[in-house]
C-alpha positions in Angstrom: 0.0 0.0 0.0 2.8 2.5 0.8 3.7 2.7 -3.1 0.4 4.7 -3.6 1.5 7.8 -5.9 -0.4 11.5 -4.9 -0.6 12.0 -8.8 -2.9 9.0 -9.4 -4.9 9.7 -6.8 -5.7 12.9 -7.5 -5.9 12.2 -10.9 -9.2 10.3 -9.7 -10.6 13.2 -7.8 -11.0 15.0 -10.7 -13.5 12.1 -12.3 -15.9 13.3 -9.4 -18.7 15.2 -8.8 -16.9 16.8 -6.0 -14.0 18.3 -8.8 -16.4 20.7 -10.3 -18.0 22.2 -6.8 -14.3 23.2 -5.8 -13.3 24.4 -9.2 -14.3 28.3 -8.2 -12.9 27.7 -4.4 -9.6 30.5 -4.5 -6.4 28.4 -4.7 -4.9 27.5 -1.5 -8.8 26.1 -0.6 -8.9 24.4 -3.6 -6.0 22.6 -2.9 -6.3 21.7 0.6 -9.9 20.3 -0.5 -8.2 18.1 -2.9 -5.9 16.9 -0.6 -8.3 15.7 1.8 -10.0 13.7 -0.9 -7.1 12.3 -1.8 -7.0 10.8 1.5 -10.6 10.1 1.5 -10.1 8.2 -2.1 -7.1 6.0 -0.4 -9.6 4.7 2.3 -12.2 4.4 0.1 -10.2 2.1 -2.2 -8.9 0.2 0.2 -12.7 -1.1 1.0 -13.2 -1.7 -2.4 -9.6 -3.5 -3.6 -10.0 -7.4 -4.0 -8.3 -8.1 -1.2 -9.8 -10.6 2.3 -11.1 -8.6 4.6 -8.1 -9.0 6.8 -6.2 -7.4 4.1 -8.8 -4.5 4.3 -8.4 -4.2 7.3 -4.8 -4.2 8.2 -4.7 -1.2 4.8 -6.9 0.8 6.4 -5.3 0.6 10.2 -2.1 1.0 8.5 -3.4 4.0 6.6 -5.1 5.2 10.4 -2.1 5.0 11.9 -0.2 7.5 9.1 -2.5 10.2 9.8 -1.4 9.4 13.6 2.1 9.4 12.6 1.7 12.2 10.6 0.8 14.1 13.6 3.3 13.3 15.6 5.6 14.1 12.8 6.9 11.0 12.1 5.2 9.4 8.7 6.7 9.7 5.3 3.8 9.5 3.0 3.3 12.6 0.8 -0.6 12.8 1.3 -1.2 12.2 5.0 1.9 15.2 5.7 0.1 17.5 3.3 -3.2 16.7 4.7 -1.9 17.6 8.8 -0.1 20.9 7.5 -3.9 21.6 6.1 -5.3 19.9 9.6 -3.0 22.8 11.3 -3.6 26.0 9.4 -7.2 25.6 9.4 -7.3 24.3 12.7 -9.4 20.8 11.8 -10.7 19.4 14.5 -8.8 15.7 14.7 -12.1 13.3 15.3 -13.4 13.9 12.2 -11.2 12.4 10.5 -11.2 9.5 13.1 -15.0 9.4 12.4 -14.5 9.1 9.0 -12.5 6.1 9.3 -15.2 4.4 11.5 -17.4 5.1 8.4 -14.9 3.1 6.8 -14.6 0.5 9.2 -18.4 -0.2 8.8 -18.3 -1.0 5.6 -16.1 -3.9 6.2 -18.2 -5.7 8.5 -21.5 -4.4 7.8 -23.3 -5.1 4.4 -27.5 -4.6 6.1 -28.7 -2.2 8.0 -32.0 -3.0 10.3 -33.3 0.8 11.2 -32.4 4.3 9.6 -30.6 4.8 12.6 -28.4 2.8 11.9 -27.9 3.8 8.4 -27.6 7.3 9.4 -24.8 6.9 11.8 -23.0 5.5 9.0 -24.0 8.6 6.8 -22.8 10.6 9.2 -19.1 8.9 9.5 -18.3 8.7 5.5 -20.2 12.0 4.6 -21.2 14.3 7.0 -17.4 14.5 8.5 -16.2 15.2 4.9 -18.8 18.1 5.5 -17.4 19.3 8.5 -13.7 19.4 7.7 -14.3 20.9 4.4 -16.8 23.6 6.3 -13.1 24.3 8.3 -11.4 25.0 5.1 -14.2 27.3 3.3 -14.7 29.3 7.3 -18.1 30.8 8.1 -19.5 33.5 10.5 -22.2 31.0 11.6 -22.2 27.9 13.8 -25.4 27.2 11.8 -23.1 26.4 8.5 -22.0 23.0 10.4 -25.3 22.1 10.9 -25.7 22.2 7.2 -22.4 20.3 6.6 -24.1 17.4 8.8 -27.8 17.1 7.1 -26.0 18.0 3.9 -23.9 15.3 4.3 -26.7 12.2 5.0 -28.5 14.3 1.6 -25.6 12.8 -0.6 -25.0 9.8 1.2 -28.8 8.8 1.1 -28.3 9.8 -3.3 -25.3 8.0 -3.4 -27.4 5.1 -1.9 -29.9 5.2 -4.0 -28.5 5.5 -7.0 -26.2 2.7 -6.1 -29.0 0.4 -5.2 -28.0 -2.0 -8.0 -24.4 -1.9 -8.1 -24.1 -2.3 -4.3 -26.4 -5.5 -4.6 -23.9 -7.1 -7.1 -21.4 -6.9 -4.0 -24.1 -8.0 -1.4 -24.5 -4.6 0.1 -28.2 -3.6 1.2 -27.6 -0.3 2.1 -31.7 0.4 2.5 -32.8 -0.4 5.9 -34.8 -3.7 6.0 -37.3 -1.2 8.2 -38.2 0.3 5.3 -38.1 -3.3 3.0 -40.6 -4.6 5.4 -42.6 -1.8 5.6 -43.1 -1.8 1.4 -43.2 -5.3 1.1 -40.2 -6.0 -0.3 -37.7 -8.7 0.3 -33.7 -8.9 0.1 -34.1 -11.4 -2.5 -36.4 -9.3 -5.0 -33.6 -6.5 -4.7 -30.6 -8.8 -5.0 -32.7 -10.1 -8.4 -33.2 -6.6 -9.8 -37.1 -7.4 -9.7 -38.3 -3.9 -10.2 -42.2 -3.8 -9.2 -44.6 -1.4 -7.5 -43.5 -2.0 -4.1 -39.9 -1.2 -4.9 -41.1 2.3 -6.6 -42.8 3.0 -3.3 -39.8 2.1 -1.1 -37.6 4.4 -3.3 -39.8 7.3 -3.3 -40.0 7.2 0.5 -36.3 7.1 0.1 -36.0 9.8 -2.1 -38.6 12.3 0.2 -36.2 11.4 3.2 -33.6 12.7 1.0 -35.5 15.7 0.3 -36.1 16.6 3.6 -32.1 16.3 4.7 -31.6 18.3 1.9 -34.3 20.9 2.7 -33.0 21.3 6.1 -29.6 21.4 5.2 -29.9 25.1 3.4 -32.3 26.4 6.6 -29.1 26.3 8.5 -27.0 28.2 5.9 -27.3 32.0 6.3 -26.9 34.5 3.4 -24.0 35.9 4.9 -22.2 32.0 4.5 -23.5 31.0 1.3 -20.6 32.7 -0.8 -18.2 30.8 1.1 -20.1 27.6 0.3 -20.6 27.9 -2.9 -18.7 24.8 -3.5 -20.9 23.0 -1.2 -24.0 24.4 -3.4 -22.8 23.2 -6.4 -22.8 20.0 -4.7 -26.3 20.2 -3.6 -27.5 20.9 -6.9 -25.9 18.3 -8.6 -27.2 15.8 -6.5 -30.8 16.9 -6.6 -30.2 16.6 -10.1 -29.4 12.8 -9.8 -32.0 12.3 -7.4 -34.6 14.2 -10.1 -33.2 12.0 -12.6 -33.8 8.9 -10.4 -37.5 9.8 -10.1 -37.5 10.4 -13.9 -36.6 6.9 -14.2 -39.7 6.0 -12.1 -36.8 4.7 -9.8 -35.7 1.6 -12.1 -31.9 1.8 -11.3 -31.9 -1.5 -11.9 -31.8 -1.0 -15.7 -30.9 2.5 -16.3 -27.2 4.4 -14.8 -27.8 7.8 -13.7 -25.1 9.8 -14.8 -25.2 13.9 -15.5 -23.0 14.9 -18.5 -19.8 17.3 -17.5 -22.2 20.6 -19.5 -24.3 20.0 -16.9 -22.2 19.9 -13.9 -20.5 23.4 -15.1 -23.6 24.5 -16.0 -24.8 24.1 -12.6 -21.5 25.2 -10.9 -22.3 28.8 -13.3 -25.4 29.2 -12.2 -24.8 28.6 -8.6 -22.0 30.9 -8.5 -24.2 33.5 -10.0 -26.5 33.3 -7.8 -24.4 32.8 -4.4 -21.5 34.6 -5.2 -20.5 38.1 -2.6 -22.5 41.2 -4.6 
């Protein structure tokens, strides 16, 4: 693992959604934002490489303990010592990153998740943390903007999820809480089959309205005074109302159709939220 190269990884970030949000962030944000992806996309990785989940989990300890040596001063990899001289200047608080590699941890051992409680514990470690360090790095005047880095954060989790249904089934994940299968009717089996039928449309639009509402209360806590610092964050949002717009499009059948929204879009998006958001 140590023979991971900066350049490749953030070669990756910029195949992202995330890459056009922070393109209009002033330099030295910009680049501490990609940084801390860079990170992000090492532990991510390691839970998906084809490796035994011992493997896994010895990378990601391994990769744990650099961000612990790091602040001690004592590791040698190139992206954990550029992400603590970013930790220090913009004075990150530490447990989110140790959150985030919980979140991590999670999906190691954990491919079903029996309440939304549960499920949103996990959004909270592998996307609302990401929120939080990242709401360090653009500042803000109001405690309020962390609270919109949290719900904004289980918002594109909870999209992520959903769009994913199908490909995480292919690797045995079941992300949606079995709550909410029971509730509709419909079994683990149907969705590790792909059967697409009524009661799976109704599970996933409940789905999507919960992601509605995390989204809706995400921006209540974002003042006017904040929103030109986060306009990155903004140009997230949108684009991931647009995927969950286009999964309702669908009717919800992610089974047969990829949601995708073209690059235009995305800058297109990233314009017009800039416009709107940016300091008069």
């Amino acid at each position: 693992m140590e023979h991971l190269l900066t350049a490749d990884i953030l070669e990756k970030n910029k195949r992202s959604n995330f890459y056009y949000s922070f393109l209009l962030l002033p330099k030295p944000k910009r680049e501490a934002i990609n940084v801390v992806y860079a990170w992000c996309r090492v532990a991510d990785d390691i839970v998906d490489e084809e490796n035994t989940l011992t493997q896994k989990q010895k990378h990601l300890r391994w990769w744990a303990k650099e961000f612990d040596d790091a602040i001690r001063g004592v590791s040698r990899h190139p992206i954990v010592n550029k992400l603590v001289d970013i930790v220090r200047h913009f004075k990150i608080p530490l447990h989110h990153f140790h959150d985030l590699i919980k979140g991590m941890e999670m999906d190691l051992v954990k491919n079903r998740y029996a309440s939304f409680e549960e499920l949103k514990t996990y959004c909270y470690r592998v996307a609302s943390t990401v929120g939080l360090i990242s709401t360090e790095i653009f500042g803000y005047k109001h405690n309020g903007a962390k609270e919109y880095a949290v719900n904004l954060g289980i918002a594109l989790q909870l999209t992520n999820i959903l769009r994913d249904v199908s490909v995480d089934a292919e690797k045995n994940r079941i992300y949606l809480p079995a709550e909410d299968l029971q509730r509709f009717g419909y079994s683990e089996e149907e969705l590790l089959a792909g059967t697409f039928n009524p009661q799976f449309q109704q599970l996933m639009n409940f789905e999507a309205k919960r992601a509605k509402q995390y989204f809706n209360q995400a921006i209540l806590h974002l003042s006017e005074e904040d929103k030109p610092l986060f306009i990155a964050a903004l140009i997230m949002q949108e684009i991931y109302l647009q995927i969950l717009f286009e999964i309702e499009k669908i009717h919800y059948n992610v089974f047969f159709h990829r949601i995708r929204i073209s690059k235009f879009k995305k800058l297109m998006i990233a314009f017009r939220v800039w416009r709107t958001n940016r300091k008069k």
